[in-house]
Every structure is written in C-alpha cells, then in structure tokens.
N, C-alpha and C positions, 0 to 999 in steps of 0.2 A: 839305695841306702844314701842316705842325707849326712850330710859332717854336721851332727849334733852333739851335745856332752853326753858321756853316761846316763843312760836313763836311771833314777832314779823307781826301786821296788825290789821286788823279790824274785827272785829267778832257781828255775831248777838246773844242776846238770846235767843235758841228756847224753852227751857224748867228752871224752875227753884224750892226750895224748899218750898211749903206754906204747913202749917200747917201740919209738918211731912209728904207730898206726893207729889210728882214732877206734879208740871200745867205747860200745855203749854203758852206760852208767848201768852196773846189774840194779841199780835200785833208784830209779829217778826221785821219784815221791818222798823218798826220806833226803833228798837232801837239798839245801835252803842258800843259796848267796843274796842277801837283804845290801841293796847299793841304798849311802844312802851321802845324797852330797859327796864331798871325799874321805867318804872311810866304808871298809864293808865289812860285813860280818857274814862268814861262812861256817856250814853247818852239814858235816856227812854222815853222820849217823852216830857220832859217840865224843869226839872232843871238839870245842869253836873254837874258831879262828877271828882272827880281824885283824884289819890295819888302816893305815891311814894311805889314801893315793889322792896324785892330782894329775888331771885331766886336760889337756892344750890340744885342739883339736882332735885325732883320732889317736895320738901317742899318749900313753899314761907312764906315771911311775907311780911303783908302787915303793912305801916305806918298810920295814922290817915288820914281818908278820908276827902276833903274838898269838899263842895257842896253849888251849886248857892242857892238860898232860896227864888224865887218865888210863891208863893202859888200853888197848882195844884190840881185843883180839880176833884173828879171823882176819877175813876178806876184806872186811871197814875199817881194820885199822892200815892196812895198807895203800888202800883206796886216798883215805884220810893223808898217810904220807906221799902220797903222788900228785894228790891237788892242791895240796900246801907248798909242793915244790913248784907245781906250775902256777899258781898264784904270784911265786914270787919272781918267776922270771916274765912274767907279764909288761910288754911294754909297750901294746897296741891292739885296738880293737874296732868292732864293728857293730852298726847295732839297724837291727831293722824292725819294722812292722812289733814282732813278736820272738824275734830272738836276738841272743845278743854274742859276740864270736872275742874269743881273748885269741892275741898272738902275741909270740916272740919274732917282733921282724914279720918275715914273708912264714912263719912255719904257725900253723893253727895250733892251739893249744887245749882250747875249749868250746863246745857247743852250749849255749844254754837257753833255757826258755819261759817267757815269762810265767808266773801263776797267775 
C-alpha cells in the first residue's frame, strides 16, 4: 500500500462494522460509494448520501453528511443507517491495488471494492 490520495471512482461495499465485527454487505451489487475529488456520494439501496471530505495523507475528515429521507424499510433501511454512521466517523484510510479500507484510528470500519 502506497501513501496516495483517495482514489478517485466507484467502489462497492463488501464488508462493513456492526456491532463490534465486520458483516459482510447481504447485498454488494446494489450498493455504490462514487469518490469523486473531495466529496462523495453513497448509495445502499434506497436513500443517498453525500458529503464533502479532505484528504492529507492517509487521514481524512469528513464534513457533515447530507442524506435523502425516504423511508426504507427492512434490512436496507438499517444497513443505510449503519454506513451513514460509519461514514461519518471516518478519519482514516487505506487504499490498495483494488480495494479501498475506511477507519476510525486503529479500528476498521469498512471494506470496499472497486467496480
């Protein structure tokens, strides 16, 4: 892994933090984080998200997230509020070859890969 910026594209996520242990995403394919410069736009299956972040070597901050507010019910709309919280406690990352890793500090938060 090389100390580059955020790659800019699209990425799916395969894995992510619930309840202190990484679950796999029940549904990779429907869901979308588009990096694009410093802002991104994320997408799980029923409302988007986006915000604005900036990038200083492997540390990011992220800005206050804004997101659509359809109701979503079921497993996606919870899902939906789980990666909007880890989104926003995102302060550090990792990016390789073909995937790309959010953390808080030393604690992994997300898995993701590119399309």
């Amino acid at each position: 892994q090389s100390k580059i910026k955020i790659a800019d594209g699209v990425f799916q996520i395969e894995s992510y933090l619930k309840n202190g242990a990484m679950v796999t995403m029940p549904t990779p394919a429907s869901t979308n984080i588009t990096i694009e410069k410093e802002r991104f736009y994320a997408n799980v299956g029923c409302n988007s998200m986006g915000a604005d972040w900036f990038a200083t070597g492997f540390n990011v901050r992220t800005l206050q997230i804004a997101m659509t507010e359809m109701g979503c019910l079921g497993e996606v709309g919870k899902i939906e509020i789980d990666i909007a919280a880890l989104l926003a406690r995102l302060n550090r990352f990792s990016v390789s070859e073909s995937q790309m890793h959010f953390y808080e500090n030393e604690t992994l938060l997300m898995v993701m890969k590119r399309k």
